[in-house]
N, C-alpha and C positions, 0 to 999 in steps of 0.2 A: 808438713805433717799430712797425712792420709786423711780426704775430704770425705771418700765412706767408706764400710764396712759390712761387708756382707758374709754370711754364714749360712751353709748352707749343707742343710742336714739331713740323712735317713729318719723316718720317724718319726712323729711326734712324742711329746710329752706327756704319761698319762699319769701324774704323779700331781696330784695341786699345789702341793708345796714347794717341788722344783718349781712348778712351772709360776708360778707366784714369784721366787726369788730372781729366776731369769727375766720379767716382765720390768721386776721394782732396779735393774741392771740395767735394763734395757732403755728404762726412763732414765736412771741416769746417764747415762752416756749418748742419748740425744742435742744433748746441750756441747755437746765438743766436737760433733760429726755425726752423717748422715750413716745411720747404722738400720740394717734389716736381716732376719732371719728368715729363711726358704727353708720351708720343709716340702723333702719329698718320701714321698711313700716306700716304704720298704717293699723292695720286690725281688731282691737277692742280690749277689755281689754281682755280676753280670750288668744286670738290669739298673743297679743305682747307680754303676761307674758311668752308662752309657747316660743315662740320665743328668749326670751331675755335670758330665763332661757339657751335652747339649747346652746348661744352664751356663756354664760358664762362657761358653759360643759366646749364644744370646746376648748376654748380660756384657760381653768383650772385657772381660777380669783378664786382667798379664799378673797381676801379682796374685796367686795360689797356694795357699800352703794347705798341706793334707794331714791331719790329727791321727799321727801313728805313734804304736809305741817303737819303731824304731826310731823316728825321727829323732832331727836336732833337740837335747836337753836345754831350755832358755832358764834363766831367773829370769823372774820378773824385772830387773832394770832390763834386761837384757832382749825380755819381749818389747817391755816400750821403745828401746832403741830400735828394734827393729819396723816397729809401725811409724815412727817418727822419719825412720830415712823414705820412705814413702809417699810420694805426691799422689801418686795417685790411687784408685780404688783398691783395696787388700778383702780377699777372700779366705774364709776357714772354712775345711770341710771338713763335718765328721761324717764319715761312713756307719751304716747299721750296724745290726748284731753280728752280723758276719763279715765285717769290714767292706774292703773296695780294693777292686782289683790290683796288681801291684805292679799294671801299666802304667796306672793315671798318677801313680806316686811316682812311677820314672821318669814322669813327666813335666811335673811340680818338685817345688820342695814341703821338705815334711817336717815335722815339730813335734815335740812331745810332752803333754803336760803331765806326767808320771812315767815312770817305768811301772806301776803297776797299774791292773786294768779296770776301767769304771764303765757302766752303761752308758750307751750315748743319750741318757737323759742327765746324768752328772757331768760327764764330758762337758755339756752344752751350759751347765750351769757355772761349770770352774772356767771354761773359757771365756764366756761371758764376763764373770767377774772379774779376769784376768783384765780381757780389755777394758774396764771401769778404771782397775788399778794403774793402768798404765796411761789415760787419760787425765787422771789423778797428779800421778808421776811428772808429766808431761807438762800438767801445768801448776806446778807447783802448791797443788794441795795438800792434804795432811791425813791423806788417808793409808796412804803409804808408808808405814813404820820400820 
């Protein structure tokens, strides 16, 4: 299974109640893997793709996946499967309000947590909870119904 988890976002959160539920997520899923969010500042599609890319340089992420709504449609078994084939480090990007260029999704693979569209301050809270539930999943707890 995936030793950590990084995420790594235009934006922050300026909503306390997401950001409260992403936080109380984000505790849990400490306890199963080494999990962190990176936010970077919104400064247009251009400028966050070049950015995010840098970050993944830096950081030497191979496993990438990019939060579109074209991307791959997962259930949920079907995300934890996917984190689970994974030894080593797995990245999520959500791009801003304007997304991210659609170099760096030719580049990566992509995912989608709806076909319909959500700010990337809910994005970051359903993914979030996504990977909780799949940690869940994973280890045979009961949060997963």
């Amino acid at each position: 299974m995936v030793s950590k988890i990084k995420i790594i976002c235009i934006g922050k959160i300026k909503e306390n109640n997401i950001k409260e539920l992403c936080d109380e997520f984000t505790k849990r899923i400490k306890p199963f893997c080494g999990f962190e969010i990176i936010e970077l500042k919104d400064r247009g599609i251009i400028e966050d793709t070049e950015l995010v890319n840098q970050k993944i340089k830096e950081e030497k992420i191979k496993n990438v996946f990019i939060l579109d709504e074209h991307g791959k449609d997962l259930t949920s078994i079907e995300f934890s499967n996917l984190i689970n084939k994974i030894e080593e480090n797995i990245c999520f990007v959500i791009g801003g309000a304007n997304g991210l260029s659609s170099n760096i999704k030719k580049e990566n693979k992509t995912i989608c947590l709806s076909k319909m569209t959500f700010t990337h301050e809910m994005a970051r809270l359903f993914l979030t909870e996504q990977i909780y539930r799949s940690m869940m999943i994973l280890n045979n707890r009961s949060y997963h119904k």
